[in-house]
C-alpha positions in Angstrom: 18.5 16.4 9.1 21.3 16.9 6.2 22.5 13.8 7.4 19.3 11.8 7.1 18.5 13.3 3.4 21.8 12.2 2.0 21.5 8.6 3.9 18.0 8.0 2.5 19.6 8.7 -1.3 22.7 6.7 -0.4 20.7 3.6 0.5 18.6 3.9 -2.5 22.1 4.2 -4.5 23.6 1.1 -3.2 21.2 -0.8 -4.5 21.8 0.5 -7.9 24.8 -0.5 -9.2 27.1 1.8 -10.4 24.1 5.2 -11.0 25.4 8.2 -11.8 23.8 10.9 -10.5 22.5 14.5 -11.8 23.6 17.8 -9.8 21.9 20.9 -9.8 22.1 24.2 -7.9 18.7 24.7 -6.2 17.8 28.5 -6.4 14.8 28.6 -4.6 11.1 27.1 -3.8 7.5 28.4 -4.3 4.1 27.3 -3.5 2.6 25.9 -5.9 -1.1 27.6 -6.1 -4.1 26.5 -5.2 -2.1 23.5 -3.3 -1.1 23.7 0.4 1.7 21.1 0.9 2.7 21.5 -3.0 6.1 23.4 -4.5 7.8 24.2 -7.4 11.7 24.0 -6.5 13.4 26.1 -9.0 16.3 24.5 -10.8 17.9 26.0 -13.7 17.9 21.9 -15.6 14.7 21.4 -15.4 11.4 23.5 -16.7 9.5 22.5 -13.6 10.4 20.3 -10.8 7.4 19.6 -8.2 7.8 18.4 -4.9 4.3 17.2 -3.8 3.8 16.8 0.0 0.0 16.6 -0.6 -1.0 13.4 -2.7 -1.5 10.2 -1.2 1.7 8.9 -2.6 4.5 12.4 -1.8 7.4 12.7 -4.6 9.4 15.1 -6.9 8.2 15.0 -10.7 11.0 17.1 -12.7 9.7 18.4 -16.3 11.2 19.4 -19.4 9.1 20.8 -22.1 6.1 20.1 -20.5 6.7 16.0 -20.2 7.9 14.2 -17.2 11.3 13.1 -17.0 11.7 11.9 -13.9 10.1 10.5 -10.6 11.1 10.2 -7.4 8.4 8.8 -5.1 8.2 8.8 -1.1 7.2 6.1 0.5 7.3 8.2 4.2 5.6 11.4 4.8 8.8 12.6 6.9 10.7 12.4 3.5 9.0 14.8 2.0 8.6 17.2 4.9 12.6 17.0 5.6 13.1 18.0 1.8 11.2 21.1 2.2 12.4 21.8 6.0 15.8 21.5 4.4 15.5 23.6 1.3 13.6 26.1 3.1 16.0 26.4 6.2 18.9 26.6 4.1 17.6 29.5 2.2 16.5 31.0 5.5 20.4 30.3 6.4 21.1 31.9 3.1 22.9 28.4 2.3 23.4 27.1 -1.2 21.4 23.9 -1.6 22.6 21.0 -4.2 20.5 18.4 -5.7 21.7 15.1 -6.3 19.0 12.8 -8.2 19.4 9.4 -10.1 19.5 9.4 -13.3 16.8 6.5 -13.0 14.9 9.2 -10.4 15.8 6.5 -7.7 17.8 8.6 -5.7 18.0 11.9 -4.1 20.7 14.0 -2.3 20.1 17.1 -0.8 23.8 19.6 0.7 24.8 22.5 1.3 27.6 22.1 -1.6 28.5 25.5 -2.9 27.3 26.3 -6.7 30.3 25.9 -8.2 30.7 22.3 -6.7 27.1 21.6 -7.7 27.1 22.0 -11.7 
């Protein structure tokens, strides 16, 4: 699954020229309320980051101060599902989990990359 994360970002990268991308430690995930297929993946860069399995069209929003900095839409149900299945394995695993976006929100990279390699 790691695998299939990082190719889905790296295909999206390559046809970017030359992005630069943002990495952040991911410290944990929490249902957003009221929502069932809805989460709040905590990130100490952004206020909020959202990861929305339950709209018509499934993405990440990431917000500072209460505006919306960046989108990454889903086209594929499975890519949402396989960001959650590997955030929340890895934190069954007690694995660290690294974030890799665009800074265009075109891309996103999910590892296991220590912290320290993830700042």
């Amino acid at each position: 699954m790691k695998k299939v994360i990082g190719l889905v970002g790296l295909l999206s990268a390559f046809t970017i020229q030359a992005e630069t991308f943002q990495r952040m430690p991911v410290l944990g995930l929490v249902p957003v309320e009221n929502m069932y297929a809805s989460f709040e993946v905590l990130t100490p860069k952004y206020d909020k980051v959202i990861l929305d399995c339950q709209s018509f069209v499934n993405g990440m929003t990431f917000y500072n101060n209460k505006k919306i900095v960046h989108e990454i839409k889903m086209v594929n149900y499975e890519d949402c599902s396989n960001v959650y299945n590997f955030i929340s394995q890895s934190n069954q695993d007690k694995k660290p989990v690294c974030m890799e976006i665009g800074e265009e929100g075109s891309a996103l990279n999910l590892s296991n990359d220590e912290a320290s390699a993830c700042q």
